[in-house]
VONUVO-358082 format. One line per 10 residues: number of its first residue (from 0); their letters; for each residue x, y, z of N, C-alpha, C. Coordinates in steps of 0.001 Angstrom, whole numbers, plus 500000, padded with zeros to 6 digits. Layout:
// residues N
NUM> A> X:Y:Z:X:Y:Z:X:Y:Z | ...
// end
This chain:
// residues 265
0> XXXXXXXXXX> 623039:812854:824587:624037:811959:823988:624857:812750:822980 | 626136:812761:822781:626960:813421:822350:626914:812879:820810 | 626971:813863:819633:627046:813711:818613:627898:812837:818284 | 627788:811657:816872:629006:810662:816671:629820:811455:816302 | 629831:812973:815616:631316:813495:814843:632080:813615:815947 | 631148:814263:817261:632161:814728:818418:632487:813650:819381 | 632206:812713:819300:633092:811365:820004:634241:811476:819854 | 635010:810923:821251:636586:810727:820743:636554:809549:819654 | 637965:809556:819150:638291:808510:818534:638912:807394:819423 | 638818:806256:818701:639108:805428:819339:640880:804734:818866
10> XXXXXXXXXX> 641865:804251:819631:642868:803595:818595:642476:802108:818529 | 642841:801917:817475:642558:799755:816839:642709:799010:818022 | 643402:799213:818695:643358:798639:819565:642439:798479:821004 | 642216:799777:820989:640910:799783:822217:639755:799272:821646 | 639749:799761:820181:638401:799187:819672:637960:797616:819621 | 639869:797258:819391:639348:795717:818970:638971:794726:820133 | 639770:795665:821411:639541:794843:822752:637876:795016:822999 | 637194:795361:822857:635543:795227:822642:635236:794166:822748 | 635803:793314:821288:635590:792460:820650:636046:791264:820806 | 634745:789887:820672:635191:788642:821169:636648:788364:819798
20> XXXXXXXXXX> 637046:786666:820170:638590:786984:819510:638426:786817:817660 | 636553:786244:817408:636583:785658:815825:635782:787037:815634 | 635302:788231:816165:635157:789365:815598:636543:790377:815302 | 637455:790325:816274:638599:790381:816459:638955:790355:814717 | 639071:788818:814611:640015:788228:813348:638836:788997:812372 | 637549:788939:811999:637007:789054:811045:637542:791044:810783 | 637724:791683:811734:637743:793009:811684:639208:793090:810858 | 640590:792400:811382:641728:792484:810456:641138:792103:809153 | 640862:790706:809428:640476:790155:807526:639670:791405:806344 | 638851:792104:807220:637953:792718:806524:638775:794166:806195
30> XXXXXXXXXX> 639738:794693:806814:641053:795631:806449:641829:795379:805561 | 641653:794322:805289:642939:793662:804079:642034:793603:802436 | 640903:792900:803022:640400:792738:801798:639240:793510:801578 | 638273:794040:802461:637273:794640:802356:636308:794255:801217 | 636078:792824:802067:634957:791999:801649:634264:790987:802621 | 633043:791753:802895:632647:790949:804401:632413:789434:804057 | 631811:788577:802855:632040:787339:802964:633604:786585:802987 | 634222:787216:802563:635694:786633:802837:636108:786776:804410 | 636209:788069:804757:636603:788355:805949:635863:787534:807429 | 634422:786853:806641:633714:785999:807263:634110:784677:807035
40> XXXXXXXXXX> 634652:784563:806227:634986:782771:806096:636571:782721:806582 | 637414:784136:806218:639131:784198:807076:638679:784135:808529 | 637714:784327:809269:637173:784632:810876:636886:783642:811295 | 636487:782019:810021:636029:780858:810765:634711:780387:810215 | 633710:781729:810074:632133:780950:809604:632282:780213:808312 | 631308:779725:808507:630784:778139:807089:630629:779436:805822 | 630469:778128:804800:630491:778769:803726:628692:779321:803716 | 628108:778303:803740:626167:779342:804217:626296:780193:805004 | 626804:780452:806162:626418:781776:807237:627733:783041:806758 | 628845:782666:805932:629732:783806:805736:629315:784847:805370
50> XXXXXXXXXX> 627969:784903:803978:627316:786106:803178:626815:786874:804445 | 625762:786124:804996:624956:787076:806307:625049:787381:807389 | 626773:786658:808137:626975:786849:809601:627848:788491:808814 | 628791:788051:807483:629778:789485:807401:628598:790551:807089 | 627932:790968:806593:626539:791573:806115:626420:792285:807804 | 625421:791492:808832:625434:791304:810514:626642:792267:810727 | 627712:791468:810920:629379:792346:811603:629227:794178:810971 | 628825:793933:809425:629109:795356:809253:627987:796291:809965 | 627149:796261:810421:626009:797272:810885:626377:797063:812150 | 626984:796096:812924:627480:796094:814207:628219:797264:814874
60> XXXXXXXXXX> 627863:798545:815900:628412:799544:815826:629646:799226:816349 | 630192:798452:817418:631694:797982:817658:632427:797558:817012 | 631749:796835:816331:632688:796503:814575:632828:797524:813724 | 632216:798120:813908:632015:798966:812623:633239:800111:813462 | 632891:800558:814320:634304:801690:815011:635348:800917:815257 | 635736:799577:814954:637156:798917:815092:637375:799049:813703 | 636460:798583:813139:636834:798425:811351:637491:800204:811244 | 637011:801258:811286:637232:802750:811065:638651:802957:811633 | 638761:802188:813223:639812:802667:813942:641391:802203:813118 | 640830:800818:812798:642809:799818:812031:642185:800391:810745
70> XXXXXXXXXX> 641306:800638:809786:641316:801071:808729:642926:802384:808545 | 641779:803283:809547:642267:804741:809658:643956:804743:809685 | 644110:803657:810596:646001:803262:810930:646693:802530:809923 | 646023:801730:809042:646651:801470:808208:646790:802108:806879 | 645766:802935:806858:645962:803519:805143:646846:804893:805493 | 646534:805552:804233:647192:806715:803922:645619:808120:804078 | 646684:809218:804267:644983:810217:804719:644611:810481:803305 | 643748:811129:803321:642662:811209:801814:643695:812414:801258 | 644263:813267:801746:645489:814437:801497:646691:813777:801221 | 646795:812726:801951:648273:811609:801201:647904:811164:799758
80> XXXXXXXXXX> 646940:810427:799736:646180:809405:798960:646289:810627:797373 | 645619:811459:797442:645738:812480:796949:646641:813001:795955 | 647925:813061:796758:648862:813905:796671:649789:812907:795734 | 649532:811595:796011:650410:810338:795357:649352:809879:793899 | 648241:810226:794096:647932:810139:792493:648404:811188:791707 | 648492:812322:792616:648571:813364:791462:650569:813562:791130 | 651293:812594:792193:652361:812678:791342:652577:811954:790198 | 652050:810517:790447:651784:809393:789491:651316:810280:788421 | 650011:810824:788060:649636:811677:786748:650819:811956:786452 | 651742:812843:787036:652496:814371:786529:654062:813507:786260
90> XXXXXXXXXX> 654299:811875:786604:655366:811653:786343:655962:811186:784839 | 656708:811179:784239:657045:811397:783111:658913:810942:783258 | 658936:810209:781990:660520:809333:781452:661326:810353:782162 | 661518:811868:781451:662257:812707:781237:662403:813462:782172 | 661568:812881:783454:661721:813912:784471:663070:812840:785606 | 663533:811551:785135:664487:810920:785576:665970:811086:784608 | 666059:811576:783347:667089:811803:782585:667873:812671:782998 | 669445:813040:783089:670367:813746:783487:670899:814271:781905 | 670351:815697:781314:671704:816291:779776:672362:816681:780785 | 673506:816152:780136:674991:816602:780220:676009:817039:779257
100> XXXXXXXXXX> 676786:817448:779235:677518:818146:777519:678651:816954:778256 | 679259:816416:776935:680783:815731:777157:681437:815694:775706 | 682135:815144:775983:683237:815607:774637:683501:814554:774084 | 683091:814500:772305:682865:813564:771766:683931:814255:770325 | 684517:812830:769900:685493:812566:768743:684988:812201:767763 | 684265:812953:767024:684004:812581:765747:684735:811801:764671 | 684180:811001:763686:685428:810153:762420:684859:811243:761625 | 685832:811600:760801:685582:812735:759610:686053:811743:758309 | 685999:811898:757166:686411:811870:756200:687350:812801:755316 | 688688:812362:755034:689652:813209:754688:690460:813279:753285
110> XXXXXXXXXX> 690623:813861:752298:691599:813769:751282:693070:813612:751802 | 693731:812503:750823:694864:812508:750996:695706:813500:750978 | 695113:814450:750031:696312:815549:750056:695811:816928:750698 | 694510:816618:751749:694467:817446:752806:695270:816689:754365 | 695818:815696:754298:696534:814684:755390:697892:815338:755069 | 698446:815475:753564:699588:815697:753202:699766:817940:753881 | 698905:818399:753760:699396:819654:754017:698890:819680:755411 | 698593:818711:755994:699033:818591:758024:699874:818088:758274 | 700089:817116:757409:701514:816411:757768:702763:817695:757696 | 702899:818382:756441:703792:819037:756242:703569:820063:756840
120> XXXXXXXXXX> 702523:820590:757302:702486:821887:758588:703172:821448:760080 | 702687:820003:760426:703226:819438:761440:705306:819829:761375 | 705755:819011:760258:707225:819164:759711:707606:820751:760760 | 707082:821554:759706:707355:823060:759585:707234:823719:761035 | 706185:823145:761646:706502:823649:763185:707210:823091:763697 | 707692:821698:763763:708882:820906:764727:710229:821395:763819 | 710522:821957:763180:711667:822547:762681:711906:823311:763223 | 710782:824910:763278:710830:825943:763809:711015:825728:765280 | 710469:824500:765931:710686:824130:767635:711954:823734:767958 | 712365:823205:766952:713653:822565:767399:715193:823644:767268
130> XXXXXXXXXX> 714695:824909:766349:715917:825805:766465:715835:826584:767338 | 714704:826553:768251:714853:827186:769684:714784:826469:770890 | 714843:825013:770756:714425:824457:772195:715881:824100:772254 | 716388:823928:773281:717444:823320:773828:717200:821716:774647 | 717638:821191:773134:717737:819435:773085:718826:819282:773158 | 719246:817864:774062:720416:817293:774120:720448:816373:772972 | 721403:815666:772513:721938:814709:771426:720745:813736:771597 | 720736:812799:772792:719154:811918:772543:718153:812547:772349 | 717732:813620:772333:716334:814208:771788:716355:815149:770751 | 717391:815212:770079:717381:815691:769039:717739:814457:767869
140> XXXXXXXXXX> 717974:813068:768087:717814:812012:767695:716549:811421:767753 | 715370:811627:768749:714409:811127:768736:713292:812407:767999 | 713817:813465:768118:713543:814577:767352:713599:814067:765435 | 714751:813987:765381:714821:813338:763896:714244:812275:763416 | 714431:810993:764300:713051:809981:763581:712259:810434:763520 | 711713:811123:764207:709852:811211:764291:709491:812002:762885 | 710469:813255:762633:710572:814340:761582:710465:812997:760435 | 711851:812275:760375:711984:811143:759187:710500:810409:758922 | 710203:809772:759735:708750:809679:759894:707516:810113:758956 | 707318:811430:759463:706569:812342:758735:706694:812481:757540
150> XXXXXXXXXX> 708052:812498:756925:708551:813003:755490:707725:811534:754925 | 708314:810332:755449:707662:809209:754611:706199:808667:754482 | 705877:809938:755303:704306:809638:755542:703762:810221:754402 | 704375:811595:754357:703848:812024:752895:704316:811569:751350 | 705538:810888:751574:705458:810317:750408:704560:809067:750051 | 704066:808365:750778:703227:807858:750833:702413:808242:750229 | 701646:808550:750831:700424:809910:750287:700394:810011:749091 | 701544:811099:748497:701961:811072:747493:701792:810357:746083 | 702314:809262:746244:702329:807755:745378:701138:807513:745363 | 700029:807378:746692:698830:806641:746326:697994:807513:746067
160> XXXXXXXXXX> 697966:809046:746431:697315:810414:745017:697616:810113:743861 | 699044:809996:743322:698903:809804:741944:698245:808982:741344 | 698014:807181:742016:697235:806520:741399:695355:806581:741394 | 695621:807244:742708:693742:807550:742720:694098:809024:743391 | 693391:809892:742572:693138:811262:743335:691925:811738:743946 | 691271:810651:744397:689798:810617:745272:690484:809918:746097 | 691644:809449:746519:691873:809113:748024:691536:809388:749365 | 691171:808779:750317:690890:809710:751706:691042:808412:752586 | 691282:809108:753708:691392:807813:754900:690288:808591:756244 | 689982:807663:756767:688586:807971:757638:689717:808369:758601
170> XXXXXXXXXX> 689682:809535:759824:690163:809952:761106:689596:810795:761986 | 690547:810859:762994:689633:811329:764071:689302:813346:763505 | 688399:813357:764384:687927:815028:763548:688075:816035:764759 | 687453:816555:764621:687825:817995:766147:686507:817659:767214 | 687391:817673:768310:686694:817537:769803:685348:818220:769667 | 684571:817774:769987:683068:818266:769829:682167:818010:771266 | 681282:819406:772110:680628:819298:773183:679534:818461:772403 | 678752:817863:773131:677483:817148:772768:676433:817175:773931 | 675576:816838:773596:674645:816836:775075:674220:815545:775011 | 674112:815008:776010:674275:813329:776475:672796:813130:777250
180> XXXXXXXXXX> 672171:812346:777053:670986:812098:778483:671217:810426:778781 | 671459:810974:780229:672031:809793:781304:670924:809374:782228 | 670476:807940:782300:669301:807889:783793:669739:808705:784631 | 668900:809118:785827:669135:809437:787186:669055:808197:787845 | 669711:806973:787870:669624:805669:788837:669081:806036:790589 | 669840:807060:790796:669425:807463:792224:667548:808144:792278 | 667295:809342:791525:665976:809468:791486:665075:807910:791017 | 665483:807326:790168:664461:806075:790226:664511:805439:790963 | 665338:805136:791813:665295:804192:792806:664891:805247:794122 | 664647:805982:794181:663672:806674:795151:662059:806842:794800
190> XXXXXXXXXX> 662194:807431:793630:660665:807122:792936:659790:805770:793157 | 660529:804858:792945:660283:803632:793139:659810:803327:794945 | 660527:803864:795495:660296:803266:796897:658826:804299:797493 | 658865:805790:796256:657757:806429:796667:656426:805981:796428 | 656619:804772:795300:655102:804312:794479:654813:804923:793239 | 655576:805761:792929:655085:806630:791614:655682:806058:790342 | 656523:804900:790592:657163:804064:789440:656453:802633:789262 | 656220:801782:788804:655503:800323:788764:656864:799631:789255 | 657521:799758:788252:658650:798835:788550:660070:799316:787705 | 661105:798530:788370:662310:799133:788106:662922:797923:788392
200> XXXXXXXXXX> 664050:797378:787062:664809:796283:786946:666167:796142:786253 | 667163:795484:785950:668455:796157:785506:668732:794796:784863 | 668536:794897:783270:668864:794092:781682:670400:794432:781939 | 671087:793501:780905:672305:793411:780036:672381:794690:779193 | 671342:795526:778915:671162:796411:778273:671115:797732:778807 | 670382:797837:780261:671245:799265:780834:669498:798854:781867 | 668445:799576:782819:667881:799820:783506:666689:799970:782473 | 665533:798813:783103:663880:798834:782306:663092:799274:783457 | 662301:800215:782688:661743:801071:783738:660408:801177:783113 | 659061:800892:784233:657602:800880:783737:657117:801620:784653
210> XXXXXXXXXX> 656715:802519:784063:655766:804005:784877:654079:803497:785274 | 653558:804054:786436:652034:803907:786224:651313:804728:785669 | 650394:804058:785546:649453:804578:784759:649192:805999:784966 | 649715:806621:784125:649566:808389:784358:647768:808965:784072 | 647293:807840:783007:646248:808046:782411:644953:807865:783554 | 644890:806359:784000:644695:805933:785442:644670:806712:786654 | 645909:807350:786909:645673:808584:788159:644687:809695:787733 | 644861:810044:786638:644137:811431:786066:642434:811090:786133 | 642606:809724:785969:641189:809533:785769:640652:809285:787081 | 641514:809018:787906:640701:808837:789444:641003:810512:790145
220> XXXXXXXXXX> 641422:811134:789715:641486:812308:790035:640202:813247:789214 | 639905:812980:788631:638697:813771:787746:637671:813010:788617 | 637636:811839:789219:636632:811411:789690:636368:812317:790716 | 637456:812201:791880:637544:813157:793030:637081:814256:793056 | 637130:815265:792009:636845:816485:791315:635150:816523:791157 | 634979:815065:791089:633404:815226:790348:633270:816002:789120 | 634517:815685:788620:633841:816128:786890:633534:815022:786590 | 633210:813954:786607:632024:812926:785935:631854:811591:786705 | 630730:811200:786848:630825:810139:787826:630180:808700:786814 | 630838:807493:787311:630479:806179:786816:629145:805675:787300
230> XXXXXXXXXX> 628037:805330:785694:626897:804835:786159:627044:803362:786571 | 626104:802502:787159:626065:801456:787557:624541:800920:786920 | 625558:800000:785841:624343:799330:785241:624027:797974:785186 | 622812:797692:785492:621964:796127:786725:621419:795521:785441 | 621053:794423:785514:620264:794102:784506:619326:794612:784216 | 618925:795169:783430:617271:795669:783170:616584:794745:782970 | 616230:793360:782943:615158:792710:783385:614451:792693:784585 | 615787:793173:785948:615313:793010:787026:614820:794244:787711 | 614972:795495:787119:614678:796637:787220:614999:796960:788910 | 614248:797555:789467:614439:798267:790495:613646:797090:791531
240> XXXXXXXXXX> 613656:795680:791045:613328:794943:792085:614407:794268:793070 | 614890:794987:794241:616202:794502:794776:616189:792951:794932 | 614708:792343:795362:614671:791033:795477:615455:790196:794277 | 615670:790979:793294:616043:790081:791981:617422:790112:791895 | 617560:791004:792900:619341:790942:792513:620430:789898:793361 | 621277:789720:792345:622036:788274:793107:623655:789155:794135 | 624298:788339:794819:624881:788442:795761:626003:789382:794915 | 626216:789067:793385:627251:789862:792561:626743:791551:792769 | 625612:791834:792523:624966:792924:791981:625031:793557:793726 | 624348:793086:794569:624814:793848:795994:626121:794074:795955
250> XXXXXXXXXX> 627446:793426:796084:628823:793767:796122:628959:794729:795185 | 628664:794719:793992:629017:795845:793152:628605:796886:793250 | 627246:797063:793742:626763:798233:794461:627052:799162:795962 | 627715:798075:796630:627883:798316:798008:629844:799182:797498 | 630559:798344:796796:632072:798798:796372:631607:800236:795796 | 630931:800533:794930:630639:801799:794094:630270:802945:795335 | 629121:802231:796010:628699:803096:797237:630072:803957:798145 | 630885:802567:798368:632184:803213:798950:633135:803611:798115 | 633417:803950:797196:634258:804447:796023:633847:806133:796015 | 632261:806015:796397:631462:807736:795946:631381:807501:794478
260> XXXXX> 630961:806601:794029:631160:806954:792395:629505:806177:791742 | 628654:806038:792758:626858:805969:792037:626657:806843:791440 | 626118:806539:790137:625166:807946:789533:623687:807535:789527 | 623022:806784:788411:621761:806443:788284:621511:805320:788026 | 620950:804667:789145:621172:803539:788884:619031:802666:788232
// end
């Protein structure tokens, strides 16, 4: 008889055709939830025979190679599974932010009679522009208001220095690079469809974004590793008498069993 490793495999479907149609249903139910009394009462049995017919189904070897076969097709491989905790660990805010430099206008604070020697530098070059540009009569008229302009700007100035010489008027200051951090909308909304984001939603306020548990992956990844494994602790009244243990204490033992994560129990 040929070893079980070296058996072919079977696909969900050959396996499940085995099977009458309420082993059938109990084998999906028990893929979804992987809990043989549920998957026994989703299949049809009473609430008394659900604990011990699903209990029965699982040692059943046709059940048990259908359960392996739609398991196997529906999950992810232990190298997928893997590979998606350990991005979850390694993901981080800042690995969705875009710096960018853009050009930002500062308000400066100014003395009046540092306004007055721009104003009058301004003057002094449109003078010097205007005895070499060749303006016609309308632009050397619109040339002159603007000049007229200026002159009354500084008298202005002027008048309200003399009464306060701490004058200043708030203005714009010199063009300045800055570095900006912008979402990546496109990386989160891929992240998101990868699983490595919880959730992603869009406020009045700009895009709320909740990461998983980075702490959570790391810690099921140290499990994997076997750097430390979770004890399983029973009541100690009932000690090592299995008879004493109730239907809670089997499930919790049987989930741990399939997790790989018993130590001493």
């Amino acid at each position: 008889m040929p070893a079980e490793g070296n058996s072919p495999s079977l696909s969900s479907e050959e396996a499940l055709s085995k099977l009458n149609p309420r082993q059938r249903k109990f084998v999906i139910a028990y893929c979804h939830c992987f809990n043989a009394t549920e998957a026994a009462r989703i299949s049809g049995y009473s609430e008394k025979t659900a604990y011990s017919i699903g209990s029965e189904n699982l040692r059943k070897p046709e059940i048990k190679k259908a359960i392996e076969a739609l398991c196997e097709e529906l999950s992810m491989s232990a190298g997928e599974a893997f590979k998606q905790l350990t991005d979850i660990a390694k993901t981080r805010l800042q690995d969705y932010m875009v710096i960018r430099q853009v050009e930002r206008v500062p308000r400066v604070k100014k003395p009046l009679q540092v306004l007055i020697d721009e104003v009058q530098a301004t003057i002094d070059l449109e003078e010097e522009y205007v005895q070499v540009a060749e303006l016609d009569k309308d632009e050397q008229d619109r040339h002159e208001a603007s000049q007229k302009d200026r002159r009354n700007t500084i008298i202005r100035y002027q008048l309200e220095l003399a009464r306060n010489p701490d004058a200043f008027r708030i203005v714009a200051g010199e063009p300045q690079l800055v570095d900006e951090a912008r979402v990546d909308l496109v990386a989160l909304q891929k992240a998101k469809g990868e699983g490595r984001i919880k959730s992603l939603s869009f406020t009045e306020f700009g895009p709320k974004v909740e990461l998983e548990s980075s702490f959570s992956a790391i810690d099921k990844i140290l499990h994997i590793h076997g750097r430390y494994v979770t004890k399983m602790v029973l009541d100690p009244g009932k000690g090592a008498d299995l008879k004493a243990w109730t239907k809670d204490d089997v499930g919790q033992f049987l989930a741990m069993l399939q997790e790989g994560r018993t130590g001493d129990h």
